[in-house]
C-alpha positions as CSV (number, residue, x, y, z in Angstrom):
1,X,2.1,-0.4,-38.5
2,X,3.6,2.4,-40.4
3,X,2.5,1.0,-43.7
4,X,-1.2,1.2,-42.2
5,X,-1.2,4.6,-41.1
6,X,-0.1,6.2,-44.5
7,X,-2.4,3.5,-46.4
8,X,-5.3,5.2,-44.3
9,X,-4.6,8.7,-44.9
10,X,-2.6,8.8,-48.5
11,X,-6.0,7.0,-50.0
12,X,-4.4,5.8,-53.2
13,X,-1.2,6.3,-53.3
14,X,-0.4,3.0,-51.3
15,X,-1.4,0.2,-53.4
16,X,0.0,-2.7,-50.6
17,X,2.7,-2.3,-48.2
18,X,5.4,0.8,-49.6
19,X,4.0,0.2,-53.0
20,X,2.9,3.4,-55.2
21,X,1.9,4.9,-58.5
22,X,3.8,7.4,-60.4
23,X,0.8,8.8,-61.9
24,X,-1.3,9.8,-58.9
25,X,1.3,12.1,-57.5
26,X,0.3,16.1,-59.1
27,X,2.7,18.2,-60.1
28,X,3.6,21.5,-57.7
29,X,1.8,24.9,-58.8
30,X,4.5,27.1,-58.6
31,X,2.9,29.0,-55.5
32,X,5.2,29.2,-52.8
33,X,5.2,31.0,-49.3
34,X,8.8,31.8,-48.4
35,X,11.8,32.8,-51.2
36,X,12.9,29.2,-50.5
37,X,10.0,27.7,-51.7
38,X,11.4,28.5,-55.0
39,X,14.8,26.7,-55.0
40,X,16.0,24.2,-57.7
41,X,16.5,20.6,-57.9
42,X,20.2,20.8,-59.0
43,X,22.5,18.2,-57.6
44,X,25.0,19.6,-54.9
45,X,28.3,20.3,-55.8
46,X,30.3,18.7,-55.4
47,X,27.9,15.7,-55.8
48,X,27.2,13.5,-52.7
49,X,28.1,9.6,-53.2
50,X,25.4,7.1,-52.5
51,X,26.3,4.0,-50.6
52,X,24.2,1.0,-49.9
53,X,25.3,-0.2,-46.8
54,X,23.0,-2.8,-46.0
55,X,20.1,-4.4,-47.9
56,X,17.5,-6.4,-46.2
57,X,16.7,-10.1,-47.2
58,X,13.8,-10.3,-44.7
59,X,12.2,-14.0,-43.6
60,X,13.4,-15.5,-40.8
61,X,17.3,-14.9,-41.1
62,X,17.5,-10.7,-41.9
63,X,14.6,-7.6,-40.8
64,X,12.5,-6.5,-43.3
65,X,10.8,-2.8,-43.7
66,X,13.3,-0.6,-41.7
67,X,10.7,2.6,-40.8
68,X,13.2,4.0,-38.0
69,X,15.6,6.4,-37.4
70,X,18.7,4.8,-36.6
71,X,21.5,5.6,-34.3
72,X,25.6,5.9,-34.4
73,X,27.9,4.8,-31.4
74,X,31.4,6.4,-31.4
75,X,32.9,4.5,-33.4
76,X,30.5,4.9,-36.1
77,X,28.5,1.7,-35.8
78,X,24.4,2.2,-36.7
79,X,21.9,0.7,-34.7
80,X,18.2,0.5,-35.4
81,X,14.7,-1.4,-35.9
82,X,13.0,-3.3,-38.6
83,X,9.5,-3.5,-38.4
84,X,8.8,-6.9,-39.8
85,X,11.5,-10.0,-39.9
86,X,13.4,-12.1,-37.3
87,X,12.6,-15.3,-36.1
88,X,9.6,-15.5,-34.6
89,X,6.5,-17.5,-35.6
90,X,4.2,-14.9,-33.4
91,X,3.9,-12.4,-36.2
92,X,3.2,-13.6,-39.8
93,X,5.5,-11.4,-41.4
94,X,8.1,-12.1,-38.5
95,X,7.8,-9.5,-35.3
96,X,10.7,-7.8,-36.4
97,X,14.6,-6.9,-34.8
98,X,17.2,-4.8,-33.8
99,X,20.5,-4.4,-35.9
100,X,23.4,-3.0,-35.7
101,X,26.1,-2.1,-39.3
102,X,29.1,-2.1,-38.1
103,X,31.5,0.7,-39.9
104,X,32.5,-2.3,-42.4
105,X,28.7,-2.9,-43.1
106,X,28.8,-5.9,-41.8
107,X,25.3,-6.9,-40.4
108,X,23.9,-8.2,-36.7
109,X,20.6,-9.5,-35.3
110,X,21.0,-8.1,-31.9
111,X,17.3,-9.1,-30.9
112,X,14.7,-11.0,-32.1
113,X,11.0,-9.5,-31.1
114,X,8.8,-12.5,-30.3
115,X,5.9,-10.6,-29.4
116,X,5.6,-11.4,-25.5
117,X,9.3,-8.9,-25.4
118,X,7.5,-6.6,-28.2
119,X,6.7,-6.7,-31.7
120,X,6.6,-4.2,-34.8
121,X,9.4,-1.4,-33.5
122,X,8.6,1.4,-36.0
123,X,10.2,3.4,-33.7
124,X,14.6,4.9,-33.3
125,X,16.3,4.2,-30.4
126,X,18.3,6.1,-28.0
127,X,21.9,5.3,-26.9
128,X,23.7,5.9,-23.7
129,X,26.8,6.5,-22.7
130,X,27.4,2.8,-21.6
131,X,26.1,2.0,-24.9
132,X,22.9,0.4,-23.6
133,X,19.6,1.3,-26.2
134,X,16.2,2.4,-25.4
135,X,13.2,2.0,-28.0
136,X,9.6,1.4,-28.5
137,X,7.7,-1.5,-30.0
138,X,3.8,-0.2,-31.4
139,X,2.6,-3.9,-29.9
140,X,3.3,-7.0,-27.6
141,X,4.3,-6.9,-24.1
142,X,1.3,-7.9,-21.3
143,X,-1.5,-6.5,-23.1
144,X,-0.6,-6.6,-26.5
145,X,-0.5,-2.2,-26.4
146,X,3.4,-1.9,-26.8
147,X,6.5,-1.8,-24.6
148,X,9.2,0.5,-24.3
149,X,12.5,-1.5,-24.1
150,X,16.4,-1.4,-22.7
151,X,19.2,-3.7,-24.8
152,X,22.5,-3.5,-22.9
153,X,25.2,-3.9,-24.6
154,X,25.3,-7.6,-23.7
155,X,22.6,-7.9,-25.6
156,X,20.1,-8.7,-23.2
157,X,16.5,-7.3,-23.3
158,X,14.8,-5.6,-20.4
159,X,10.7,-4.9,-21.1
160,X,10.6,-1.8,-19.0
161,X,7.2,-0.9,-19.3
162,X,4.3,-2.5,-20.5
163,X,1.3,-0.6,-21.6
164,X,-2.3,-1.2,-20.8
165,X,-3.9,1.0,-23.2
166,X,-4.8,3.5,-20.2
167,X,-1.3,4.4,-19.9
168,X,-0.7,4.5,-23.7
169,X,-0.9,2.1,-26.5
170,X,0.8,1.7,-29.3
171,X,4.6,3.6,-29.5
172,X,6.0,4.7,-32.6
173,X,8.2,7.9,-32.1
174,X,12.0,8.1,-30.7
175,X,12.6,8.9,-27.4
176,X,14.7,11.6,-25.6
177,X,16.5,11.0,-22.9
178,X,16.6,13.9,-20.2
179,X,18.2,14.3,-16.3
180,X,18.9,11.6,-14.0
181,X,18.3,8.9,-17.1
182,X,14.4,9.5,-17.2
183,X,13.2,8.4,-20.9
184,X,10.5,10.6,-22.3
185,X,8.1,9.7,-25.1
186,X,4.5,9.4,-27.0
187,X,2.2,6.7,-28.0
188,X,0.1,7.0,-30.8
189,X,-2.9,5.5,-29.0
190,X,-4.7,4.8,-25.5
191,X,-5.3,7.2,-22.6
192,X,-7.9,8.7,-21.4
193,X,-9.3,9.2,-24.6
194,X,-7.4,7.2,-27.1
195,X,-5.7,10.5,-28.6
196,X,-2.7,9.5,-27.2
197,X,-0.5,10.2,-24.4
198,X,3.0,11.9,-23.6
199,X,4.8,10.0,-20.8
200,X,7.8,10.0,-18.9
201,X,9.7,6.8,-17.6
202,X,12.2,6.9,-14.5
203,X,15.4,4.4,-14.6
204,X,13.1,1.9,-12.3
205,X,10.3,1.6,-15.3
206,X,8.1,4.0,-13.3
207,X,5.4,5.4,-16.0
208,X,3.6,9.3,-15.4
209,X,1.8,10.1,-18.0
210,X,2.2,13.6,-18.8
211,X,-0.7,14.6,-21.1
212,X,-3.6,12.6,-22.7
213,X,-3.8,14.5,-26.0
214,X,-7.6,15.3,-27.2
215,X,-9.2,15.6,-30.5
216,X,-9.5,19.4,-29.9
217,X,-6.0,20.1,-28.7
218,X,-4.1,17.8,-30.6
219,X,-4.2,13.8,-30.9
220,X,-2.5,11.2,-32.3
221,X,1.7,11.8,-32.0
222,X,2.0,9.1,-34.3
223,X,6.0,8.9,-35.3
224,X,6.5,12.2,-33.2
225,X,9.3,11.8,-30.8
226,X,9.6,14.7,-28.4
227,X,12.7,17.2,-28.3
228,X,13.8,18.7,-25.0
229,X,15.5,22.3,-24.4
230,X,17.3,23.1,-21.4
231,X,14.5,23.8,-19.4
232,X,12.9,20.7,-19.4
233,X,10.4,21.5,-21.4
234,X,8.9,19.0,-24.2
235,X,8.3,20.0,-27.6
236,X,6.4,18.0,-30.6
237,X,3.6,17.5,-33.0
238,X,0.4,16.1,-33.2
239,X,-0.8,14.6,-36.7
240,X,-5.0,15.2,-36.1
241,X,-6.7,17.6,-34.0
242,X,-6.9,21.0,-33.6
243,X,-9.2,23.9,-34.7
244,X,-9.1,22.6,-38.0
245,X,-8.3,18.7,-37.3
246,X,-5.0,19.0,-39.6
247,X,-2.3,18.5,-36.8
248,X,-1.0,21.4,-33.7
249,X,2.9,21.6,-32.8
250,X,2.6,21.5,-28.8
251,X,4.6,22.9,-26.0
252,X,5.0,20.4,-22.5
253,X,6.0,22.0,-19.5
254,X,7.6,19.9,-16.3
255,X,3.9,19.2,-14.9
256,X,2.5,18.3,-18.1
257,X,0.4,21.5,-19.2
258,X,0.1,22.1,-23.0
259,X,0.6,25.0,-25.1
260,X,-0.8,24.7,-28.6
261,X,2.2,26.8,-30.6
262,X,0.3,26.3,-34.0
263,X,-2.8,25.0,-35.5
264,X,-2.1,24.0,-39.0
265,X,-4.9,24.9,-41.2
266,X,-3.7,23.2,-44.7
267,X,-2.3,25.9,-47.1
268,X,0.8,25.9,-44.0
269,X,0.6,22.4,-44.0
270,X,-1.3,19.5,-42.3
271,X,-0.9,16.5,-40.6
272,X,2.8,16.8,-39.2
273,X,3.9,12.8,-38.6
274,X,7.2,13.6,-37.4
275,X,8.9,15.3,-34.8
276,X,10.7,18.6,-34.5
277,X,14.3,19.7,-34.6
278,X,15.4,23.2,-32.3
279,X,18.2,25.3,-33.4
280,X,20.0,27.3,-30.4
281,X,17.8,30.1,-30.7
282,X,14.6,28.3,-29.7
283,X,13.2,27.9,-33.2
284,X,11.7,24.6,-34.2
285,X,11.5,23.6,-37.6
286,X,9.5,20.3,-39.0
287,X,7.6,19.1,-42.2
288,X,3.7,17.9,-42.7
289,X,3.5,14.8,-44.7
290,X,0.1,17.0,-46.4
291,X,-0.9,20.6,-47.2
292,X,0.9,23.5,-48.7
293,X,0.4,24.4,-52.4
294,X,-0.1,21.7,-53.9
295,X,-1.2,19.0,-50.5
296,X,2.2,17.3,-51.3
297,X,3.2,18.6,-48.0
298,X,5.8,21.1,-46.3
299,X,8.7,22.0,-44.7
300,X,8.0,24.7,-41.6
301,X,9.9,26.9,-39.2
302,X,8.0,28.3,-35.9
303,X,9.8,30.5,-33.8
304,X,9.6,31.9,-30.1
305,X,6.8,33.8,-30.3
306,X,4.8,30.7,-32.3
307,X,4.8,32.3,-35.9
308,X,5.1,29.6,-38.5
309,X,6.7,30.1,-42.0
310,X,6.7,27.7,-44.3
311,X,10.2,27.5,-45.6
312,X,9.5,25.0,-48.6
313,X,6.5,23.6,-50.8
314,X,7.3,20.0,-52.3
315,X,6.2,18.9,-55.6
316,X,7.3,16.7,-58.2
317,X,11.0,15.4,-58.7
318,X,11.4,17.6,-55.4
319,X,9.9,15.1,-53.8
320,X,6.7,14.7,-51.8
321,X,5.1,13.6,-49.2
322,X,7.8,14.0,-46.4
323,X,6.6,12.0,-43.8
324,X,10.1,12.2,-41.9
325,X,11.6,15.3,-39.5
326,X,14.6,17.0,-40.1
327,X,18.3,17.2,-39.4
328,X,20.2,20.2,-39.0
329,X,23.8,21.2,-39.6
330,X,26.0,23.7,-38.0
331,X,25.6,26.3,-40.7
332,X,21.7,26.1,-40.1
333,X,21.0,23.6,-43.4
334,X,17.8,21.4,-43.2
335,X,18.7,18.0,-44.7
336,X,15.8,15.2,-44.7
337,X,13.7,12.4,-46.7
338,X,10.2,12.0,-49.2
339,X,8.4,9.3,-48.8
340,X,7.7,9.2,-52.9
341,X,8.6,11.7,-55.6
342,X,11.7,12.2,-57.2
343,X,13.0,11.0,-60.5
344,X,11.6,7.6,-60.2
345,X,8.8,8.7,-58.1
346,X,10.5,6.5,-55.0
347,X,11.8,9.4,-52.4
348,X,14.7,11.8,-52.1
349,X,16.9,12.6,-49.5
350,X,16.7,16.9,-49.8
351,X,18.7,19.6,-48.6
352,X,17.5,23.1,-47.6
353,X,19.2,25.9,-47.2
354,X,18.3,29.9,-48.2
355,X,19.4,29.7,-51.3
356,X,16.5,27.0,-52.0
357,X,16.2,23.0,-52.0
358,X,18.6,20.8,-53.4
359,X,18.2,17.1,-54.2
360,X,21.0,15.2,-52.7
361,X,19.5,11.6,-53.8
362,X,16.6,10.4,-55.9
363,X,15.8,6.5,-55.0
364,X,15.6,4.3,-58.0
365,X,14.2,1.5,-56.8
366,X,16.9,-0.9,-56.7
367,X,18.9,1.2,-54.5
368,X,16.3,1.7,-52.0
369,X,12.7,3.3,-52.2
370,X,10.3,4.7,-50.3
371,X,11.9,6.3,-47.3
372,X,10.1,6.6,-43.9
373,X,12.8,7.9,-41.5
374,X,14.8,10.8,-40.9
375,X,18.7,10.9,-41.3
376,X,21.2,11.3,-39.2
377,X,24.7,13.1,-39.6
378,X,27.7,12.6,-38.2
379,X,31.0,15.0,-37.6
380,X,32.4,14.7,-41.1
381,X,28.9,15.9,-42.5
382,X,27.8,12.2,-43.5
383,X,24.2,11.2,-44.1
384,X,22.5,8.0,-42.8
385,X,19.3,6.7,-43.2
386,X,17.2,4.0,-44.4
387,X,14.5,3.0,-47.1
388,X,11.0,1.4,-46.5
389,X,11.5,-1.1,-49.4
390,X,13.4,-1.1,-52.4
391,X,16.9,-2.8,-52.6
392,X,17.9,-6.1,-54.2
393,X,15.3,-8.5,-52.0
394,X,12.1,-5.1,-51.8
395,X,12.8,-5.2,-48.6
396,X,14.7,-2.1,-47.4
397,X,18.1,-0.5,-47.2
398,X,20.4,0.9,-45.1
399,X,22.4,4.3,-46.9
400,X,24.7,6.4,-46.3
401,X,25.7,9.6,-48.6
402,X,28.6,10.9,-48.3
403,X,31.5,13.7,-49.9
């Protein structure tokens, strides 16, 4: 599903799949809109080493096209979500699985989607402190809309919710846990509307949905998980919609009323696919997979009072298209992924801090390519994170970068 949706709005860049052409990618102008914009592409010293931890084989016996975020337990095992692979015979390319890489990177099937349980999970999961995990999967369940799901750490399945396209359809972003073990979350599609909806779960599978986004305020949260602050309140983007139909960062109170914080317009970016990241300030900062100086898309900072700056134009070997959100470090550093660009024109993994942007990684191809998720870190400043395609078999990696 996450293939389709940048194959409809990146025209043609996607040939098939993660597939992509060197030669229609521009070159940045040199415009920027914030002193960062102008950082370097030096590698950071000392250099970070790459580690493929994982590559997927795909078919029946390994996933295939790993699109998610993924997730580290305490010990420093990785969990996430292929879209494609597994088992089943429901899906033709396979209806996909959950893994786990264990700190040895040794592999695990945990689950096999077989469609009537769920099927394409584009989408991270969320751990608890039992070590049970909640996701998404974009289809399957009673109607065929999606399913947000429960592994234990058994590995036994719960469907928690099914959705009926009035409730939601279609689930592609993380979700956030908040008080008392409610899960909180967006669908891409469905609602009153088909814009999309914002929902909230209770422990029992209980579904309120919390706002049916509209073209004019905002639709379409495709791989937007929400982020919560200690209020309560919800915080997150919307890819279309708007004033000027390029995408709004929103605001979600308790009761489910909507403040728009900003309306991108283009030049500050358009069409945000991924969620946001908060500092302890209040400030959120994101990227838009489009728009900026040269449409190769941005990196943005809004703070209290909804004032965006864009913190960083991409271009070139810089990278583009960053169709991932961001992780932040103690000392305030951005760190995330492009989808293309780069030396080899198959992604980076960035850093951003205010002395500019530095390229920690530039896929090759053979070590991965094409990265769709965000990274995670862990305490000894590590970086985790996964590619699209790429790899040994095409069919996706999982990496970590490290000191």
């Amino acid at each position: 599903m996450r293939s389709l949706i940048v194959a409809l709005f990146a025209g043609s860049i996607l040939i098939s799949g993660c597939s992509h052409s060197g030669s229609s990618v521009p070159q940045p102008s040199g415009v920027v809109q914030s002193d960062r914009s102008q950082g370097g592409i030096a590698p950071e010293s000392p250099p970070m080493h790459y580690t493929v931890l994982h590559s997927f084989t795909g078919g029946r016996r390994d996933g295939s096209f790993p699109v998610a975020d993924l997730v580290q337990d305490a010990v420093g095992n990785l969990y996430g979500t292929t879209e494609n692979g597994g088992y089943s015979g429901n899906c033709s390319h396979g209806c996909g699985v959950v893994f786990k890489i264990d700190s040895s990177g040794n592999e695990t099937i945990l689950l096999d989607f077989k469609l009537a349980n769920g099927r394409r999970p584009d989408a991270g999961m969320v751990l608890d402190a039992a070590g049970n995990l909640y996701g998404t999967a974009f289809g399957g369940g009673t109607s065929d809309d999606g399913i947000v799901f429960k592994l234990d750490s058994a590995g036994s399945e719960t469907v928690l919710h099914s959705f009926d396209f009035t409730d939601g359809r279609g689930p592609t972003a993380d979700l956030v846990r908040g008080a008392g073990g409610n899960l909180y979350g967006t669908t891409s599609f469905g609602g009153e509307v088909d814009g999309g909806v914002a929902f909230k779960l209770d422990p029992s599978g209980n579904e309120t949905v919390l706002r049916n986004f509209t073209r004019n305020r905002g639709e379409r949260p495709f791989f937007a998980g929400l982020v919560r602050d200690g209020a309560g309140d919800l915080f997150g983007t919307a890819y279309d919609g708007g004033p000027s139909l390029d995408g709004v960062v929103f605001k979600l109170n308790a009761n489910g009323h909507e403040t728009i914080l900003h309306s991108f317009s283009g030049a500050d970016g358009r069409r945000p696919q991924a969620g946001l990241v908060r500092d302890e300030a209040g400030n959120l900062y994101g990227t838009t997979i489009f728009g900026g100086v040269s449409d190769l898309g941005v990196v943005f900072k809004i703070d209290t009072t909804g004032n965006e700056t864009v913190l960083f134009n991409f271009g070139g070997q810089r990278g583009v298209y960053p169709s991932a959100g961001l992780v932040r470090s103690p000392d305030g550093s951005l760190f995330g992924t492009t989808w293309l660009g780069g030396e080899s024109n198959d992604g980076i993994v960035f850093k951003l801090d205010p002395s500019g942007e530095t390229v920690l990684h530039s896929f090759s191809g053979t070590d991965g390519s094409g990265p769709m998720a965000g990274l995670i870190r862990d305490a000894a400043g590590n970086l985790y994170g996964t590619t699209g395609s790429g790899g040994p078999s095409g069919d996706g990696v999982v990496f970590k970068l490290s000191h």
